[in-house]
Every structure is written in structure tokens, then in C-alpha cells.
C-alpha positions as CSV (number, residue, x, y, z in Angstrom):
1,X,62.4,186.4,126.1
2,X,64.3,188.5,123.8
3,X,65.0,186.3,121.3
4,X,61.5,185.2,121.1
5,X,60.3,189.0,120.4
6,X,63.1,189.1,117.7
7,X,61.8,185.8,116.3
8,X,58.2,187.1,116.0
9,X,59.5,190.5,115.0
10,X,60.8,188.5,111.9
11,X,58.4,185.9,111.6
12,X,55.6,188.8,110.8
13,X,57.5,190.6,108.4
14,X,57.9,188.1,106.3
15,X,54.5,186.9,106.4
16,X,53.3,190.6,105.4
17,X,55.9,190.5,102.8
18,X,54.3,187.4,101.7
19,X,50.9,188.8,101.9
20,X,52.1,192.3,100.2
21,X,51.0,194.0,97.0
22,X,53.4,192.3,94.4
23,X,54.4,194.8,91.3
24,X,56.1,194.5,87.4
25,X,57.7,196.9,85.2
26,X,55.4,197.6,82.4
27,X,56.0,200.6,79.7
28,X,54.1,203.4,78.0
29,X,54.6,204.1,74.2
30,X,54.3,207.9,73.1
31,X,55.1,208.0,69.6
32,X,56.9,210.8,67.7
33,X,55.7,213.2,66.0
34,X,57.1,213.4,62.7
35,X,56.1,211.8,59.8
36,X,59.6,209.7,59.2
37,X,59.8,208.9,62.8
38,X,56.6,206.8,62.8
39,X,58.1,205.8,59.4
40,X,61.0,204.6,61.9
41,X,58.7,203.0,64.1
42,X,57.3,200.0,61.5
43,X,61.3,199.4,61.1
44,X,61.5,198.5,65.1
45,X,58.2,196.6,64.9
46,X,59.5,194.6,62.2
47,X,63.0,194.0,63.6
48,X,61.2,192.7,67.3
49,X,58.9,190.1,64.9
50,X,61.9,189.3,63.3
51,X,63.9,189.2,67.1
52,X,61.3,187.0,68.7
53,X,61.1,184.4,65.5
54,X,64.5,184.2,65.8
55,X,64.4,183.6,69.3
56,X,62.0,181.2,69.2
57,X,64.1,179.0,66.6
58,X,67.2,179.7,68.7
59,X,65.3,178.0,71.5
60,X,64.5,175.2,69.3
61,X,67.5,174.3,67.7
62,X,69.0,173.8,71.6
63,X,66.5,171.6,72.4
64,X,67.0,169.3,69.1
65,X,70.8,169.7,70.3
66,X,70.0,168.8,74.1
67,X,67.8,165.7,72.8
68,X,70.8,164.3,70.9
69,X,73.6,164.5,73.4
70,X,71.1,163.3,76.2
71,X,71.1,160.4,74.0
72,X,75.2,160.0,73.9
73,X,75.0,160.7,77.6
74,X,72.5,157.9,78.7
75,X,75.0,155.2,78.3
76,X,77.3,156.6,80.7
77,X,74.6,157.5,83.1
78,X,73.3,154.5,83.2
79,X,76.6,152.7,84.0
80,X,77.1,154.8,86.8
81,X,74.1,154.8,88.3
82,X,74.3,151.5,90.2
83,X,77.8,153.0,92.0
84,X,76.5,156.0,92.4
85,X,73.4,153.8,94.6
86,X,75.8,152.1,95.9
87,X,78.0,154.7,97.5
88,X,74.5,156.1,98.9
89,X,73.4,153.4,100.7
90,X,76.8,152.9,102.0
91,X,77.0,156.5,103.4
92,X,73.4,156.4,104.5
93,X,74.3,152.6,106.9
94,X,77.2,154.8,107.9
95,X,75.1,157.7,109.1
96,X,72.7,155.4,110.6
97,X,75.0,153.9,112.9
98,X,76.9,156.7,113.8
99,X,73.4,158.2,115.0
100,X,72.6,155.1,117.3
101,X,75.9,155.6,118.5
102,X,75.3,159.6,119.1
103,X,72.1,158.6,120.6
104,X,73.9,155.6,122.9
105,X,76.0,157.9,124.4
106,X,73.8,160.7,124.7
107,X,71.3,158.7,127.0
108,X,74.5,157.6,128.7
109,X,75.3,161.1,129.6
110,X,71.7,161.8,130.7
111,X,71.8,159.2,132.8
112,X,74.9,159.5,134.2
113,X,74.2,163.9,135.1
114,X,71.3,162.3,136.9
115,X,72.7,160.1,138.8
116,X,75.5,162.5,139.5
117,X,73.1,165.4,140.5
118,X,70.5,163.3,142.8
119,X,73.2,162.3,144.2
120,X,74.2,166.0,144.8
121,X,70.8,167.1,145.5
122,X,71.2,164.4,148.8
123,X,74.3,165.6,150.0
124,X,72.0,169.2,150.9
125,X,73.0,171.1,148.0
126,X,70.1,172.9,145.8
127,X,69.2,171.3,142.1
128,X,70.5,174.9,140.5
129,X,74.2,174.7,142.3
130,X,74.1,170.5,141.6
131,X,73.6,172.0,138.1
132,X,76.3,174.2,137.6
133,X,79.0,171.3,139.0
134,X,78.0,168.9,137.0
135,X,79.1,170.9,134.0
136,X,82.9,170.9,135.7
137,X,82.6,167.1,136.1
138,X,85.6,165.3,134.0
139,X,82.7,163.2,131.8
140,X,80.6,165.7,130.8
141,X,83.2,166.1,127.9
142,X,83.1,162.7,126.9
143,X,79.5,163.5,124.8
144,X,80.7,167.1,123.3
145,X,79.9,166.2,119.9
146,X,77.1,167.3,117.8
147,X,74.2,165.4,116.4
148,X,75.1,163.6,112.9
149,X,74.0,164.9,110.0
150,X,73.2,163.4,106.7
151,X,72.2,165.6,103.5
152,X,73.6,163.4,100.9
153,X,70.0,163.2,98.1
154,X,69.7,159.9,96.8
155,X,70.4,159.5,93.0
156,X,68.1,159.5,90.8
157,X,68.0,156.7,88.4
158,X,68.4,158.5,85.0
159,X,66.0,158.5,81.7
160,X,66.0,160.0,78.9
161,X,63.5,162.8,79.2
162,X,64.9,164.2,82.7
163,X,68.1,164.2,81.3
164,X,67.1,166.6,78.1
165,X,65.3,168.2,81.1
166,X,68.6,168.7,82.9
167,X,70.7,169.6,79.5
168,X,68.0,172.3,77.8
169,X,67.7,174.1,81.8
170,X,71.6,174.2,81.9
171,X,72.1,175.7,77.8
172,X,68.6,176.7,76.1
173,X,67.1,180.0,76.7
174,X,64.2,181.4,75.0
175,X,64.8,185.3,76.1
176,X,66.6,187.5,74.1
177,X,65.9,190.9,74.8
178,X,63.8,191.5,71.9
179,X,61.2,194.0,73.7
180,X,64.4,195.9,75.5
181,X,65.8,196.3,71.8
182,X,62.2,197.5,70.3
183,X,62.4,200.1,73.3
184,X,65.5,201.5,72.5
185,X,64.7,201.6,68.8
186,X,61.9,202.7,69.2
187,X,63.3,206.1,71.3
188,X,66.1,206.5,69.0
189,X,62.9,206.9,66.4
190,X,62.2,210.0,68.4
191,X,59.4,208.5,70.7
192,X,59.5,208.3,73.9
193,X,59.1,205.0,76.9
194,X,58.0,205.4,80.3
195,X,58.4,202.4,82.6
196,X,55.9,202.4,85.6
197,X,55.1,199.8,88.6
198,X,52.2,197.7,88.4
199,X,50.7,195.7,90.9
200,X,49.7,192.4,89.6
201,X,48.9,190.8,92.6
202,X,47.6,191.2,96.4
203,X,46.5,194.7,94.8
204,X,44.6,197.1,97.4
């Protein structure tokens, strides 16, 4: 009982967590108030154009570099690909008949606690106490093994495209921290940033 009122405990905090107001960090700008500092300020605007173009090339660049080695790469995926099927199948027939097995001997066991408590049950003792002996029988061990598992994911036969997929995930990024260097040009200008939390979703 009291690890059903634990369960639910859990189970409806994360669905209000779920359901709760969700928040980002946005910023508020004051600018200075000298002339030369907002003289300063056109000086960060221009380096964060100047951030985010290069960025945005940066990010380019690694995709025209992931599109050419996915291209040296398919040769070698493809060649592997029928092993890699192979080996799959192989493991799945494996699991598949290491579960009939599992499930072979587990009926075995039920059965053979059933016969072995009826057969208590008749000789006047209650169901409970036939129970608890039947857990000091010398074959209840023979079925202490768990269920098999098998989380192996089947391959994927490869292409192109998921591969440039895989390659621009793993090395291309299009952040750079331009806004975080704007911010901290744009207080060494003599302005000032806030950051504040604002709900962007599930708002009240």
C-alpha cells in the first residue's frame, strides 16, 4: 500500500511538472549615457552581424564537409551492412529461443508448485503454510533465473542523406555565442543587461 502511495505521489508530480508554467531567460537593454558609449554600442551591433554571418557560414562549410565524407563513408557502410543484419537476426533467433525455453520451464515450475501444494493443502495443512514450504522445496531453485532480455535495435540500412544526417549532428553547430558576446560588449560600453524569467508557455 505504501509503495502505491509513493508511486502516485510521483506519478502527479510529474504530471504537474508537465502541466507547469515553462520559462526562458530573456534580457533588458539600458543603454549608456554618454555620447561615445552609444558611439560603442554601433561597434557591438556590428561585431554580432558580423558574429552571426560568420556563424551561419561556419555552419555551412560543415555541412558541405559532412556531405563529402558521407560520400567516402557509404562504401564502407554499405559493405557492412549485410553482417551487421546478419549478426541481428542471429542474436534475435538466439533470444527467441532462449525465451521459449525461459517460458518452458517457467510453466514447469508452476505446475509443478501446484501440484506440490494441493498436494499439501490435502495432507490438512492451510494454502498460506503449503506456501511458505514450497519455497524450501529443492526445485524451486531450478527456475531462479530472470526473464531474457533483448535490446539489441536492428540496423538500419544506410543512405546517403541519414548518414550526412548522422555526420553534420555529430560536428556542425550553428550557435556561437554571438548574443552572449553583444551582451558583454555591450556592458563594457557602459550600458547595462538585465536577464529576467519569462514564461512562454502554460502561462497563468
Amino acid at each position: 500500500m505504501r509503495t502505491l502511495s509513493l508511486f502516485l505521489i510521483l506519478f502527479f508530480s510529474l504530471l504537474l511538472n508537465a502541466c507547469g508554467p515553462r520559462y526562458k531567460i530573456a534580457y533588458d537593454f539600458k543603454p549608456p549615457a554618454s555620447r561615445s558609449g552609444i558611439s560603442c554600442l554601433s561597434g557591438c551591433q556590428k561585431q554580432l552581424q558580423q558574429c552571426n554571418q560568420g556563424c551561419r557560414l561556419q555552419f555551412q562549410q560543415c555541412g558541405v564537409k559532412a556531405a563529402k565524407q558521407a560520400k567516402i563513408n557509404m562504401p564502407g557502410l554499405k559493405a557492412a551492412y549485410p553482417q551487421q543484419l546478419e549478426a541481428w537476426l542471429n542474436a534475435k533467433a538466439n533470444y527467441e529461443r532462449e525465451l521459449d525455453r525461459y517460458e518452458f520451464y517457467r510453466f514447469m515450475a508452476r505446475s509443478r508448485r501446484d501440484r506440490f501444494v494441493n498436494h499439501c493443502i490435502k495432507g490438512g495443512k492451510k494454502r498460506g503454510h503449503c506456501n511458505r514450504l514450497y519455497l524450501h522445496d529443492p526445485y524451486y531453485s531450478d527456475f531462479a533465473y530472470s526473464r531474457p532480455d533483448f535490446s539489441m535495435p536492428r540496423p538500419v540500412k544506410p543512405t546517403l542523406a541519414a548518414e550526412i544526417k548522422r555526420l553534420k549532428k555529430a560536428n556542425c553547430s550553428n550557435y556561437c555565442a554571438c548574443d552572449r558576446s553583444y551582451r558583454l560588449c555591450y556592458t563594457s560600453c557602459g550600458g547595462v543587461v538585465k536577464s529576467k524569467k519569462v514564461c512562454v508557455k502554460n502561462c497563468n
